[in-house]
N, C-alpha and C positions, 0 to 999 in steps of 0.2 A: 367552431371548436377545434382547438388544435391539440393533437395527443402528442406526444414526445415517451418514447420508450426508450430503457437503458440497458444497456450491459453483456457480459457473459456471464449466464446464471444458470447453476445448475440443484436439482431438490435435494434435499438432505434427507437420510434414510428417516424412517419413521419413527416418531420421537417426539418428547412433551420436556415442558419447562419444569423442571425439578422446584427451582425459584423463580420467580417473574424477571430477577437482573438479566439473564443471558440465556440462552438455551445451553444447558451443561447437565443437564442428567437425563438417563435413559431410561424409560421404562417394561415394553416386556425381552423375553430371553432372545427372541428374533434377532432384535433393534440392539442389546448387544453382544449378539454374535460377530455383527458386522461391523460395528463401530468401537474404536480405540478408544481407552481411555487414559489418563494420565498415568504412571504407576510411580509413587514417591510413597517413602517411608511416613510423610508426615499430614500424606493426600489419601480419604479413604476410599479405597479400589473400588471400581466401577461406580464411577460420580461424576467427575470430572470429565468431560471428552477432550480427548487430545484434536487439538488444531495447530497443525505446523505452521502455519501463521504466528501465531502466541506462543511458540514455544520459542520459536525465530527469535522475536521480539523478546521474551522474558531472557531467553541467553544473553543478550546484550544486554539490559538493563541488570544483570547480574551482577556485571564485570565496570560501566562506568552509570554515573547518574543519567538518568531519561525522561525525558516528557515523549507521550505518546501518544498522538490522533488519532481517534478510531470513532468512525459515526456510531450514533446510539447504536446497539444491539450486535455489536463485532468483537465482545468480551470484555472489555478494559480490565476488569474485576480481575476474571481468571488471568490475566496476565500479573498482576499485581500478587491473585497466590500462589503463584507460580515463584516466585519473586523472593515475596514472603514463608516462606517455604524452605526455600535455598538459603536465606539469612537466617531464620531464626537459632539456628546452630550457633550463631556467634554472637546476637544480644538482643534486646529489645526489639518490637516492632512497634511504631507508631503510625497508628493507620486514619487518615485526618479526612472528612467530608465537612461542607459547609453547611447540613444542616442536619438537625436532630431526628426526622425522617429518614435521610440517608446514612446515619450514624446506624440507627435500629437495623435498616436494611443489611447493613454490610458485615453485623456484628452475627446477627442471625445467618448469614450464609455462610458464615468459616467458623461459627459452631457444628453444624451443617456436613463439611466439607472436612476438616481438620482433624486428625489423630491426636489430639490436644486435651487433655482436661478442661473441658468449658470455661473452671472459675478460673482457666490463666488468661482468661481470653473480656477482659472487660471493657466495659463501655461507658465513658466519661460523657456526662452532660452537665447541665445547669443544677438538677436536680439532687445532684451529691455532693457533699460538702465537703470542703477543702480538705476537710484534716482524716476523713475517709478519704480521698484520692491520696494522698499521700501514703495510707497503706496497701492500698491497693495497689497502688504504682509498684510498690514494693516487689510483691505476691505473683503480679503480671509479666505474660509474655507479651499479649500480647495487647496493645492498649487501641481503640476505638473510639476518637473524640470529635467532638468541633473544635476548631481552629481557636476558639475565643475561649475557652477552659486553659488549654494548654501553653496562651498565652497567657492568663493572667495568673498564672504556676510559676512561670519561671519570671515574668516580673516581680513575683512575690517572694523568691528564692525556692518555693516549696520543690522545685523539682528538680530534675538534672537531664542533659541527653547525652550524656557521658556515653552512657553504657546501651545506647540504642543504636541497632544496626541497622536501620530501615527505617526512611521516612516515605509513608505513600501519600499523596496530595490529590485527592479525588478532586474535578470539578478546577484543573490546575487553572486553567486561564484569569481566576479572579487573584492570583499572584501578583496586584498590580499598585501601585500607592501604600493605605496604611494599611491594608488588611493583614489579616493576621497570619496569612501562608508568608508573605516577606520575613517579617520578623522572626519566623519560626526556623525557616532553612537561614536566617544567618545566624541566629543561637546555635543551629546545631551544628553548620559547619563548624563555630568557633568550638565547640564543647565535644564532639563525638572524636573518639580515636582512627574510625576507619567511616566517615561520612557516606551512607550512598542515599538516592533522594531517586522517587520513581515523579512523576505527576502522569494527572492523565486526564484527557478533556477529548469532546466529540469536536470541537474547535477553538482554538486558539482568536481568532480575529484573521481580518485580510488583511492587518497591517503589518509591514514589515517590524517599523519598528517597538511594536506590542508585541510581537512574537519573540524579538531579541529582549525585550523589557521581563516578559516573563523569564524565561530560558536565564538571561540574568541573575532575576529575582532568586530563583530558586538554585542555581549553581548546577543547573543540569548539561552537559558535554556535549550531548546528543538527541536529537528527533527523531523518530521513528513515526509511519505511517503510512494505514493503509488503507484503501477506499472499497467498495463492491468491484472497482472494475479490476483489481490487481489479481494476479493470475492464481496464486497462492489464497485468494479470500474467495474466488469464485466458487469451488465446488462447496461452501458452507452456507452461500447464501443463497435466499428465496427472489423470486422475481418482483419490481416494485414497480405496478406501473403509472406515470407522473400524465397528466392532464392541465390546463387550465378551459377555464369556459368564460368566455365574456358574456357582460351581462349589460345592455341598455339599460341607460338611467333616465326615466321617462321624462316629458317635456315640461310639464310643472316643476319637476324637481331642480331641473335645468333651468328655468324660467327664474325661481329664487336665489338660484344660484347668482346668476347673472347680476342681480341687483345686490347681492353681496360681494357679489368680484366690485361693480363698481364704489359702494361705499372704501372695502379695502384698497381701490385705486385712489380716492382722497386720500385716504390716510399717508400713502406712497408717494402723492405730489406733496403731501406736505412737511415727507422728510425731506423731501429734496430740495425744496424751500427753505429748511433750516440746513443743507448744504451736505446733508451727511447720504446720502446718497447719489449716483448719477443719474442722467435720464434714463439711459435703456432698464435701470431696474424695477422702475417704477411699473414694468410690467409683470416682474415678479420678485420675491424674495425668498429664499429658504430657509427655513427653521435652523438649520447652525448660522446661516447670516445674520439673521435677526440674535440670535442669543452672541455670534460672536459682536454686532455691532453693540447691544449694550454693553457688554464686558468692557470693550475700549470706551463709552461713554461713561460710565462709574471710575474709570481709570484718570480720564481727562477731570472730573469730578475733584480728583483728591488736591488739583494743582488749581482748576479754574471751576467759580462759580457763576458761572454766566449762566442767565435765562436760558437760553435755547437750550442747551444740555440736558436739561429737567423736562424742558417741555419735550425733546425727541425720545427720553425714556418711558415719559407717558403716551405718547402716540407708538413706539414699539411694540407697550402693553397692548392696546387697541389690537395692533397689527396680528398680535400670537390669537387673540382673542375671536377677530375675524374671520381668521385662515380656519384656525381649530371647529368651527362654526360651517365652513365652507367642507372641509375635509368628511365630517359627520352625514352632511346633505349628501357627498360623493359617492360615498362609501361605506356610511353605515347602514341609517336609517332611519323615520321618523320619533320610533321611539327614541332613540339615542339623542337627535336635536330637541323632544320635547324636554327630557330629562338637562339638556345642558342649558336651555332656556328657560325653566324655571330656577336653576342654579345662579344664571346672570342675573337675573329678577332679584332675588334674597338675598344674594351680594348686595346689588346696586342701592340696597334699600335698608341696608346693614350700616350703622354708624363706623361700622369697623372697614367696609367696603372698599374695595379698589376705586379712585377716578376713573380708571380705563371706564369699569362697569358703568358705574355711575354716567356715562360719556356716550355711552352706547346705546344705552337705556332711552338717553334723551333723540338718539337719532331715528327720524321719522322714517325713516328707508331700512336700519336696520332694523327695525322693531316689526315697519310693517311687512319685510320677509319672514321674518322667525312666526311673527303670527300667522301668518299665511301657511308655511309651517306645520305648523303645529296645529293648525287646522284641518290637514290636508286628511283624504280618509283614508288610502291606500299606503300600502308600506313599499320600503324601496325593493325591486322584484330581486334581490339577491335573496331574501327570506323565501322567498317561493321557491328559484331554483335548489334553495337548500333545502328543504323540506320534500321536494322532488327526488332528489338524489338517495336521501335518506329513506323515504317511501321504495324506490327504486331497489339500494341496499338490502335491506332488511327482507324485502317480501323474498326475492331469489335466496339469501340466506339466513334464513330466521336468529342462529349462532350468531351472528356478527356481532364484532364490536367495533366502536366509530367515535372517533374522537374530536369533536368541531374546536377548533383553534379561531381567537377573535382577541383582538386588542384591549375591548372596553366590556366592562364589569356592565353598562347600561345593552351593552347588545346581547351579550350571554341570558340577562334576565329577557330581553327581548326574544331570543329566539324558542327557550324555554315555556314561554307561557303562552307563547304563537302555539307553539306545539300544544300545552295543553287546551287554551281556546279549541282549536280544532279537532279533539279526543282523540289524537294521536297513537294512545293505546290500544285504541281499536285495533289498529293497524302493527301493532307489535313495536312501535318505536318508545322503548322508557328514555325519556330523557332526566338527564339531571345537571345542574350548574354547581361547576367547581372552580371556586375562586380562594385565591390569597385571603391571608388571617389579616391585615390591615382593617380597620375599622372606621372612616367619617361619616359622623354625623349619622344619615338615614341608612349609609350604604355599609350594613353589618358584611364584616368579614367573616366566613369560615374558622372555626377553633382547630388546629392540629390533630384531635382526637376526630372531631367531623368531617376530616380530609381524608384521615385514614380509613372511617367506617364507608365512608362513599367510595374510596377505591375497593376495596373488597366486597362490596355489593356489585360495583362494576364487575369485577372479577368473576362475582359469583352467579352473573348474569339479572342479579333484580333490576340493574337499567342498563342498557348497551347501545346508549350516546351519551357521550361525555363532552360537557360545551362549555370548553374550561379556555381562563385566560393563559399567563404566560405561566401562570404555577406549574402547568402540569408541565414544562417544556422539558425543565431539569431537579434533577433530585428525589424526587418523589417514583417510588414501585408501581407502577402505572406498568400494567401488562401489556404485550405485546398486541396490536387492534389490524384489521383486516381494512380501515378504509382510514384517513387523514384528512383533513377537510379543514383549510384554510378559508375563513371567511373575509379575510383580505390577507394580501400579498404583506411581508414585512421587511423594509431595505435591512436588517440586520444577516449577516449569513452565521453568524454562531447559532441564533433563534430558529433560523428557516430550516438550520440543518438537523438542530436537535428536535425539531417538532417532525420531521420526515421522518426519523430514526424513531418512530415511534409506531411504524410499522414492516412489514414481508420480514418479521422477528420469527416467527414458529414457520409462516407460511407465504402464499403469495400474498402480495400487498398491494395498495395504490391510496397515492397520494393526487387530492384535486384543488386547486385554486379558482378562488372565482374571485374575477377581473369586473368590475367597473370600468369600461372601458369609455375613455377620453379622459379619465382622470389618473391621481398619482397612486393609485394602484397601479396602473403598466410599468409609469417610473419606478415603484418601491418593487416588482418583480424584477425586471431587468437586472436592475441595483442588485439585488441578492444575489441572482445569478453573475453579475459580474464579483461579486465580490470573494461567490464561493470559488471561481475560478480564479479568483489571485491569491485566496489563502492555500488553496493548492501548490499553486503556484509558489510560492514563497517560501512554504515548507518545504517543497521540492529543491528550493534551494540553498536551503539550510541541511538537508540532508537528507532526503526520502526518494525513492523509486517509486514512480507510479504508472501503469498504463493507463491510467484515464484519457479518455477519447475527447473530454471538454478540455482537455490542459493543449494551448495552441502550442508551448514547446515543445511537448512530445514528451518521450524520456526522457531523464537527466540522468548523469552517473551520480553514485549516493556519495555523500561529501559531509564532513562530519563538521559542527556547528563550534567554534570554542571563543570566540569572542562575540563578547557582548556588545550592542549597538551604540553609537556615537552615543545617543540620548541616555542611555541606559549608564555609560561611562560618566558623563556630565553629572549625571543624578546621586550619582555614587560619591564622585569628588564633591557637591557641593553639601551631603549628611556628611565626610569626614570634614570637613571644614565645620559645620555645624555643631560636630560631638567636638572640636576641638574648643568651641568657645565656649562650651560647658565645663572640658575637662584640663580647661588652662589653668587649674587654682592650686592650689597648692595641698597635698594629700592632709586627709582630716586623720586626726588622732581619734577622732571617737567619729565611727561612721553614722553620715546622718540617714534619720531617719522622717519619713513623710509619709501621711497616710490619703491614700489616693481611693476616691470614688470609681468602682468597677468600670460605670459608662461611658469614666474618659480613658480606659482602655484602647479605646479608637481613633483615638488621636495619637500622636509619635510623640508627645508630650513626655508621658511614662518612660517611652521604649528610651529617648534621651536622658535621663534622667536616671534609669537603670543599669545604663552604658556608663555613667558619669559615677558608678558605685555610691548610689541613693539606695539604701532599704525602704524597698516599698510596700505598705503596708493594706492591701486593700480590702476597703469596708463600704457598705453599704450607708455613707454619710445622710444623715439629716438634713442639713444644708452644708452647702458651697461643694468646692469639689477637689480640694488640697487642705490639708489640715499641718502646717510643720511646728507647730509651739500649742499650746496650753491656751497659748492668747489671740493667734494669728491663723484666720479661718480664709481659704481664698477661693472667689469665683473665677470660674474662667468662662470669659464669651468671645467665641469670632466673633467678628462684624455680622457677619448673618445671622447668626444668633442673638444677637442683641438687641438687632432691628426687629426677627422675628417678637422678641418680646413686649416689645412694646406696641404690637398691633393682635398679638394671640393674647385674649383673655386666660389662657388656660397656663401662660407661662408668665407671669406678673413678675416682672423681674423688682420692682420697688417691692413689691412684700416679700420677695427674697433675700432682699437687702438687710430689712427689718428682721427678716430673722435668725439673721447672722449676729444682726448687732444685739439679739437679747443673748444669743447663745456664747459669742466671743466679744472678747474685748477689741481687738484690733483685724474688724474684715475691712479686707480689700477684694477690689473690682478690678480685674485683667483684662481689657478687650485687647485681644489678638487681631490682627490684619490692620489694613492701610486703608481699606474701601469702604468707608462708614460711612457717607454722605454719597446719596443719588441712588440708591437703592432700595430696590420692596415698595417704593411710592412714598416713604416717607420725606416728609418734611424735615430738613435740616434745623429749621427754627426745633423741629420737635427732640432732635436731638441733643443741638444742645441745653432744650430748656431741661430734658432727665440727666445728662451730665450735672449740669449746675445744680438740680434739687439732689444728687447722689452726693457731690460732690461737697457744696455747702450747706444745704437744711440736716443731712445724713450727718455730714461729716466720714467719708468713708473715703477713700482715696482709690482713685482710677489712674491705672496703670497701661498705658499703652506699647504693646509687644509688633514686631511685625509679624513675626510666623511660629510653628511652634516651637524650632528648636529657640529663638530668643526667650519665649514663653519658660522654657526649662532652665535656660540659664538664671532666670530672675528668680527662679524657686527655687533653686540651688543657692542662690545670692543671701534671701530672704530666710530661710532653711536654716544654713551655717549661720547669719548672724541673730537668730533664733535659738540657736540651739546649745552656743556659745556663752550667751549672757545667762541660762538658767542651771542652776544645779541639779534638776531634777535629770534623773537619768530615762526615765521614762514619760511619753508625752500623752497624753489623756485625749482622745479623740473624741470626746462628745462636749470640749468646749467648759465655760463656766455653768453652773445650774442656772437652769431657766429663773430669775429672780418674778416672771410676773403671776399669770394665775393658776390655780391650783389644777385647772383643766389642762394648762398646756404642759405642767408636770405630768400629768397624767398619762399625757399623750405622749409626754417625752422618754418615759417609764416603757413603756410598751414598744417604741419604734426603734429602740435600742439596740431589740434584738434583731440580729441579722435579719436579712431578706424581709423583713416589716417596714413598709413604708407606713406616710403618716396617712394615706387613707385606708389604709389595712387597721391602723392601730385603732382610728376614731371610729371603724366598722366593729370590733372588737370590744370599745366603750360600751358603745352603745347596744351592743346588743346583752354585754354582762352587766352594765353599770359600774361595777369597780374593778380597781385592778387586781385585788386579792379574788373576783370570780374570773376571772381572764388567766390567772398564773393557776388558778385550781381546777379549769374545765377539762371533761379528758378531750381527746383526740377525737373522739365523735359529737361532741358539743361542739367544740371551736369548726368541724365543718358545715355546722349548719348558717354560718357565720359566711356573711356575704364577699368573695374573694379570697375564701379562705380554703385551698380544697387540700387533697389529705398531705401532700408532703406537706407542706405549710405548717397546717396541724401538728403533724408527726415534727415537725423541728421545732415546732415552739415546748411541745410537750419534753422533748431531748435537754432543750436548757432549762426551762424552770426546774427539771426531775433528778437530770444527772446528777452524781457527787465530783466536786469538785475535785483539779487533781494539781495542784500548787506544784507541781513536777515538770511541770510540761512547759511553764515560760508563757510567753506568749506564742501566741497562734498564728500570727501575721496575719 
């Protein structure tokens, strides 16, 4: 066992988390006699604690835009109302988190905190509708959203950031490609009279140039950051002390293994055989290797149909499938391989199945490991050590809380029901598994409400182990825990750092890894650790002071960040060259207008297109997912998307097709991208035979784009000369009337209305029978209605009920 201790730490007087984000309030008159607290006109007295660290920081991010590093539980928030605070004197706040947990969280701590009339202080999500947000925008100082509301406001025109004096960007680092923190800091630079822009993240990345990609992205000047070792954070924070343990992987498990490395060794001589490998790597490959070597295989694809190309992308499947197979044995557990082996099984045997599976199924050495496997009676001894530790925990401090961190949703169930097998409770350990809301097949995800009621049961001590995946790492009010417990090492250091930051928050702490040792768990620890120490490093030299004792450079002087990275440059020139081939035409006398499906929000499709002065109009489409004419309904698919379709029964893109064509006279089909052929496993034959049946049994025309901004210019193209040839001043978005049966009027009648899709509306049928009981049920009928819960209710009851108000124009 090897211990590793850190830092200059010293205790903080005695004192409790007012809110679970940060330790900032005090409770009895002792604790503050002694302890400062903020004193601002707009901050209410004794709440807040002053930390000259954060104040440090907040003066600067006053004065130019900032992104600021601070591991979990070193404020970021109070730095942000510190911030917030000083601006709001002069205009709006727009206070931005990526998810509707962390929206709630942040809105409730600066009601909280704030001298403020509460209802200036709102919070925008999915669940309020456009044309309230709009007055509320009005009414508000200060606004509380996801990033994806606020986007699809000003793509819609409903909003402005004119008058906003403060953007904060919680969670900054995902500032990166289409999301919607990019698109929001360069609306508001373009739009705000006096632009300032905070972000704030527990890490940015080790990469140089992600770091200047963000920092780009969002137009921020300067870095700021500061670690537990810096001299100014020491005396706030608690002691954290770091461990790992290795753990023997016994000789069976080694044994299967072995015959798995060598089938994976076949597969390895026999890329090398088809020439796309060398010899030395036949002894190994890693996971960006392999995913970078198909990318160039699909790429070679688009020019050359040679056999071998198809057959090395089917033997890479194999390869990921092996490794992932090997990795489980290493370092999870038996349960984990039984679960992924009866997974290959049901594929394999799936007319819809991967060859890889099918391939592997048939091989006699893989099959007869997995079985072996999956026979085996014991589990891999990480499970024991951990329930050791946790036994260990708990008895010395009955209080604890403990938070077990694990990759895979089949181990979290595994360790949970280890513990109850063994009545666990006996022994004072409640466990409970908290995982992401995703949902496949058997493996039910957690609902948002289920997340929330299991963290405040956490809280409230009904179970004090939390044996959660990467959910709990970011975003979520998950209180401060007394023990950390990595059940494997993770090469990411934004993950590693934020799941450590998850404890020595109120008090002392420690963090422990348990290593599989001879496998890539040593490599994925090391990895993190190198990685945490170059993102230091890096920021260090963009512009931050650190004493940290892992930094080999030592000190650096602080140096302030103003140009953005080569890449970051290139990216930038090649969207203005992009918006240029959109906005080469010649100014429209009557501006057009297009009415866009919310989902494709997340593509840069709209944002071009918005830039290109498009009125964009977004709805909740029926089918397709651009609407610009009366008569002209249009899909759009990448390549991945298209291929997905034609192999997920749940996305049938030919009955999409079809109901397009009953709904509009004239749909078309967009695929987007270059890389249609050699990828997902499909067959080329298979491709073009659904090109050809779209193309001539449909009659529907397919339009090939290379990326999105060419995507936006064609719609713009198609748009104008749409919009041109009709008189009609206004364009009808739900298409011609369904000409076929009375049922899918029915349905069509119903899905009409906003946020209804069509299996809300056929839930709806069917359980009133007509549509005159569906428009007359009240709000507690319609929830008894499957999918149907009360907003839902409460908006369907709003439009059938309201009076009409022919004043208002359209709504966009």
């Amino acid at each position: 066992m090897n211990t590793r201790k850190h830092g200059n730490v010293r205790s903080l007087v005695s004192s409790f988390i007012y809110h679970a984000l940060q330790p900032l309030f005090m409770d009895n008159s002792a604790s503050r006699s002694a302890t400062k607290f903020i004193v601002h006109p707009f901050i209410r007295a004794n709440t807040v604690e002053r930390r000259e660290y954060q104040v440090s920081i907040a003066d600067t991010a006053k004065q130019q835009s900032l992104m600021v590093v601070l591991p979990t539980g070193l404020g970021k928030t109070t730095i942000a109302l510190l911030v917030l605070a000083d601006r709001i004197r002069r205009g709006k706040v727009l206070f931005l988190a990526p998810t509707r947990p962390l929206v709630e969280q942040h809105t409730a701590f600066l009601k909280a905190v704030l001298e403020i009339d509460e209802a200036q202080i709102q919070m925008f999500t999915g669940s309020i509708l456009a044309e309230k947000r709009g007055t509320l925008w009005e009414s508000a100082r200060i606004i509380v959203s996801t990033p994806q509301i606020i986007e699809n406001d000003l793509l819609s025109n409903r909003g402005s950031l004119r008058d906003v004096a403060l953007v904060i960007f919680d969670e900054c680092h995902r500032a990166v490609g289409n999301y919607s923190y990019v698109y929001i800091a360069e609306k508001y630079r373009e739009q705000a009279v006096e632009p300032l822009i905070l972000g704030m993240t527990a890490s940015p990345g080790s990469d140089r140039e992600k770091i200047q990609e963000i920092c780009s992205a969002l137009g921020v000047t300067k870095v700021e950051s500061r670690t537990e070792y810096d001299h100014d954070v020491a005396p706030y924070i608690f002691k954290k002390g770091f461990e790992w343990r290795g753990i023997d992987v016994p000789v069976e498990l080694k044994k299967q293994k072995r015959v798995l490395d060598g089938v994976l060794a076949e597969r390895l001589e026999a890329l090398r055989k088809l020439g796309f490998i060398r010899k030395k790597q036949t002894r190994e490959l890693s996971k960006s290797e392999i995913l970078a070597l198909r990318s160039a295989i699909s790429v070679q694809l688009q020019t050359q149909k040679h056999a071998d190309l198809y057959q090395a992308l089917s033997v890479l499947a194999e390869i990921m499938k092996i490794k992932h197979a090997i990795d489980l044995i290493e370092t999870q557990g038996i349960f984990a391989v039984r679960r992924y082996f009866e997974r290959l099984r049901s594929e394999a045997s799936s007319k819809e199945g991967s060859k890889a599976a099918k391939r592997l199924m048939q091989d006699k050495q893989f099959v007869a490991a997995m079985n072996a496997l999956a026979a085996y009676e014991g589990e891999h001894p990480k499970l024991d050590a951990l329930i050791s530790i946790l036994r260990e925990e708990i008895q010395s401090n009955p209080g604890t809380r403990i938070i077990v961190f694990t990759n895979y949703r089949d181990t979290a169930e595994m360790i949970v029901s280890a513990l109850h097998d063994r009545h666990a409770e006996k022994e004072g350990i409640r466990a409970v598994k908290f995982i992401g809301q995703a949902t496949k097949e058997e493996d039910k995800g957690l609902k948002q409400k289920e997340q929330v009621e299991i963290i405040q049961q956490f809280k409230e001590g009904v179970y004090n182990v939390l044996v959660a995946t990467s959910v709990a790492e970011e975003g979520l009010d998950i209180p401060a825990t007394d023990l950390v417990l990595f059940y494997e090492p993770i090469p990411s250091a934004i993950r590693s750092i934020q799941r450590k930051g998850r404890t020595a928050r109120k008090k002392v702490g420690k963090v422990i890894v348990l290593i599989a040792k001879g496998t890539k768990d040593e490599g994925y620890y090391w990895l993190s650790r190198t990685k945490e120490r170059q993102m230091r490093r890096r920021i260090s030299e963009l512009g931050m002071l650190s004493n940290d004792p892992e930094l080999e450079s030592g000190e650096g002087p602080i140096s302030y960040y103003e140009s953005p990275a080569k890449g970051a440059v290139e990216q930038q020139q090649k969207q203005r060259e992009d918006q240029k081939q959109i906005t080469d035409f010649e100014p429209e006398e009557v501006r057009l207008t297009i009415f866009v499906d919310p989902r494709e929000t997340k593509s840069g499709v709209a944002r071009f297109l918005e830039k290109a002065g498009v009125e964009l109009r977004l709805r909740n489409l029926g089918v397709g997912d651009y609407i610009v004419s009366d008569r002209v309904c249009i899909e759009r698919k990448s390549t991945t998307d298209f291929l997905d379709s034609l192999i997920n029964k749940r996305r049938n893109l030919l009955a999409q097709i079809l109901r397009m064509l009953k709904e509009y006279e004239k749909p078309v089909l967009v695929l987007e991208g270059e890389a249609l052929y050699g990828q997902r496993n499909v067959h080329p034959n298979v491709v073009r035979a659904v090109i050809a049946a779209i193309s001539l049994d449909l009659c529907v025309p397919i339009i090939q784009t290379k990326d999105e901004a060419d995507t936006a210019s064609l719609l713009y193209v198609i748009a104008k000369r749409e919009q041109q040839r009709s008189s009609k001043k206004e364009i009808c978005p739900h298409g011609k009337k369904p000409a076929a049966s009375l049922k899918e009027q029915q349905e069509y009648f119903i899905s009409a209305i906003s946020n209804i899709g069509l299996v809300t509306s056929r839930n709806l049928l069917r359980h009133f029978k007509t549509v005159e009981n569906v428009v007359t049920a009240s709000k507690e009928e319609l929830m008894a209605v499957e999918k149907v819960g009360e907003k839902t209710a409460k908006h369907i009851r709003t439009v059938v009920s309201a009076e009409y108000d022919g004043s208002e124009g359209e709504a966009g």
